[in-house]
C-alpha positions as CSV (number, residue, x, y, z in Angstrom):
1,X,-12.3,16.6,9.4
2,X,-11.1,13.4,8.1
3,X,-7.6,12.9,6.5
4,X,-7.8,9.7,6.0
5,X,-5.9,8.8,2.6
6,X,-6.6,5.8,0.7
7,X,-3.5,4.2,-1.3
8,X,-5.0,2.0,-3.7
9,X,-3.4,-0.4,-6.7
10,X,-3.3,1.3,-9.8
11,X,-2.2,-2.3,-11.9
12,X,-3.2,-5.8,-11.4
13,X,-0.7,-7.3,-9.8
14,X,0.9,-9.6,-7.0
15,X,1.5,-8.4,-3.8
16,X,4.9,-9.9,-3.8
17,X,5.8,-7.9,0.3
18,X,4.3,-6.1,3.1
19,X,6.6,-3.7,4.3
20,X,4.7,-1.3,6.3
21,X,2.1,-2.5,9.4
22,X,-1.1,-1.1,11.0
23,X,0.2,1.4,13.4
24,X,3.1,2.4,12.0
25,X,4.3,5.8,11.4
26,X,5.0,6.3,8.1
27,X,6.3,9.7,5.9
28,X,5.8,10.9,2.0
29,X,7.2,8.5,-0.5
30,X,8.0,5.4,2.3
31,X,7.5,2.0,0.9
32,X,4.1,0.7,2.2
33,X,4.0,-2.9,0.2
34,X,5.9,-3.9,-2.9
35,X,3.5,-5.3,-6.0
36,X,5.0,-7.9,-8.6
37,X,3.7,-8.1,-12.0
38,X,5.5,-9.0,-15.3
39,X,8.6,-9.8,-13.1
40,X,8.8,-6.2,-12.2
41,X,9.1,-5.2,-8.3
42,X,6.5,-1.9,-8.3
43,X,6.7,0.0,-4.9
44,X,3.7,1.4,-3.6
45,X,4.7,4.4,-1.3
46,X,2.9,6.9,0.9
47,X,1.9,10.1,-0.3
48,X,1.5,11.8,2.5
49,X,2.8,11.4,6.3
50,X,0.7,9.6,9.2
51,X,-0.2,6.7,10.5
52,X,-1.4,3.0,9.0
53,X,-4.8,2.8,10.2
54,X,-5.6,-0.1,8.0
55,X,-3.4,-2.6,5.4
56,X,-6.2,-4.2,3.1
57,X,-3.8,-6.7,1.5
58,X,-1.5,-10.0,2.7
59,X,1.9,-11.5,0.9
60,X,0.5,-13.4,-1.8
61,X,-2.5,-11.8,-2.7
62,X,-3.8,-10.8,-6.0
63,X,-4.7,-7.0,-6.4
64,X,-6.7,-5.0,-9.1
65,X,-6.4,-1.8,-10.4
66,X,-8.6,0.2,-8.0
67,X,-8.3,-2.3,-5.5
68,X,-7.5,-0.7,-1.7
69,X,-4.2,-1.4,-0.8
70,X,-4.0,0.8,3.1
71,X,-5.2,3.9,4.8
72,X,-3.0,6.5,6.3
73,X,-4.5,8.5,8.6
C-alpha cells in the first residue's frame, strides 16, 4: 500500500528556500520549503512523518496553486 503523500502549493508564490532535501527524515508540521509572496515568508510543513522521496521545486522558482511542491513517503 502506498503512503506516499503529496505536499503541494496552495498559493502562487516564490519559492524564496529549500529547507528540507531528498532523503531526509522529516516529522508532522517540519518546515519542508518556505514560499514568498506579497512579501510574506509562508512555510510549507509536513503533515505527516517519513521520508523526502522527491522535492519538485528549486530556490527561485515560481509555484502555482496546485503545483507539487515534494513527496513524503
Amino acid at each position: 500500500m502506498d503512503m506516499s503523500e503529496e505536499i503541494r502549493a496552495e498559493m502562487v508564490a516564490n519559492v524564496w528556500k529549500v529547507v528540507a532535501s531528498t532523503g531526509d527524515t522529516v516529522s508532522e508540521g517540519d518546515t519542508l520549503v518556505i514560499l514568498e509572496s506579497m512579501k510574506m515568508e509562508i512555510p510549507v510543513v509536513a503533515e505527516s512523518e517519513g521520508v523526502v522521496t522527491q522535492l519538485a521545486v528549486n530556490e527561485g522558482d515560481v509555484v502555482q496553486d496546485g503545483d507539487l511542491i515534494a513527496i513524503i513517503g
